[in-house]
C-alpha positions as CSV (number, residue, x, y, z in Angstrom):
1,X,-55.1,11.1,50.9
2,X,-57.0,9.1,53.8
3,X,-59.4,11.1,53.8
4,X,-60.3,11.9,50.9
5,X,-60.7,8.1,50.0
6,X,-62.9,7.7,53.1
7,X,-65.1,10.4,51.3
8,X,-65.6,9.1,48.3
9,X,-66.6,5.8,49.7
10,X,-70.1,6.4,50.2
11,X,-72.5,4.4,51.4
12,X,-75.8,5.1,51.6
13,X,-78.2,4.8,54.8
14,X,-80.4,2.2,52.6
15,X,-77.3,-0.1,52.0
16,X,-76.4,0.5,55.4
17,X,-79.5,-0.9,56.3
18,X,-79.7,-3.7,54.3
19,X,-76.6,-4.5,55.5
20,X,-78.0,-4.7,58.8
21,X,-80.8,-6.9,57.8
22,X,-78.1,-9.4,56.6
23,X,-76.4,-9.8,59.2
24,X,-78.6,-8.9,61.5
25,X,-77.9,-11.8,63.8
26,X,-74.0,-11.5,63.6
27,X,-74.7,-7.9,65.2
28,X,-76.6,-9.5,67.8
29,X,-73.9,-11.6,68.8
30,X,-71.5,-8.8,69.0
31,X,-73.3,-6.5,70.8
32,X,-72.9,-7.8,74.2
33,X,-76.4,-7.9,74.8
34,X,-77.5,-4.4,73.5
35,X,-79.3,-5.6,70.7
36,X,-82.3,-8.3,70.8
37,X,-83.7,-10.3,68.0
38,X,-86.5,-7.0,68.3
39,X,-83.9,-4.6,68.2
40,X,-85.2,-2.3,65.1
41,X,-82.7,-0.3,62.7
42,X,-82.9,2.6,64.9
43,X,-81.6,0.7,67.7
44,X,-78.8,-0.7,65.6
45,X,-77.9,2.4,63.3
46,X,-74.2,3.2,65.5
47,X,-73.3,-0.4,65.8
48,X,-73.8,-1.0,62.1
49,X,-72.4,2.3,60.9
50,X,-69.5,1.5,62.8
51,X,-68.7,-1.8,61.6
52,X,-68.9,-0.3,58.2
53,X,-66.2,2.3,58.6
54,X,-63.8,-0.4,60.1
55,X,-64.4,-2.1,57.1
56,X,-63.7,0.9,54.9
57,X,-60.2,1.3,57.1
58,X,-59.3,-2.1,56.6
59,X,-59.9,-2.4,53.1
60,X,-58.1,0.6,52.2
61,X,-55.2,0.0,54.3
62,X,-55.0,-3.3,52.7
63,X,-55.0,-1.5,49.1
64,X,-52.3,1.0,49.9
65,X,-48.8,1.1,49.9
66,X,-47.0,3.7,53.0
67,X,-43.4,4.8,52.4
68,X,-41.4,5.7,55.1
69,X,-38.6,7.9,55.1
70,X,-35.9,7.2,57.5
C-alpha cells in the first residue's frame, strides 16, 4: 500500500523546481556548503528531490493508521 501511494504522488520536475526557487536559500543552509547562492537547478536537483520524498514519507505516515498483530 506504501507504495503505491508514493506512486500516485507525483510531482513533476517543474514543481520540483519551483520548489527549489522558493526555498532556494533554506537548501543553501542545509547543504553543508555544497550549494552557493550560484548553485543552478542542476546542481541542486538530488538535494531537492530528496527533501521532497521525505516530505511525501512524512506526510503519509502522518495520514495512516498501522495495525499490529501481536
Amino acid at each position: 500500500m506504501l507504495l503505491r501511494e508514493l506512486t500516485e504522488r507525483s510531482i513533476s520536475e517543474e514543481q520540483a523546481q519551483a520548489f527549489w526557487e522558493k526555498y532556494k536559500a533554506s537548501f543553501q543552509a542545509s547543504s553543508k556548503g555544497k550549494l552557493t547562492a550560484d548553485s543552478d537547478w542542476e546542481a541542486a536537483k538530488t538535494f531537492v528531490w530528496r527533501e521532497l520524498r521525505q516530505r511525501t514519507y512524512r506526510a503519509l505516515f502522518e495520514q495512516s493508521r498501522i495495525a499490529r498483530r501481536f
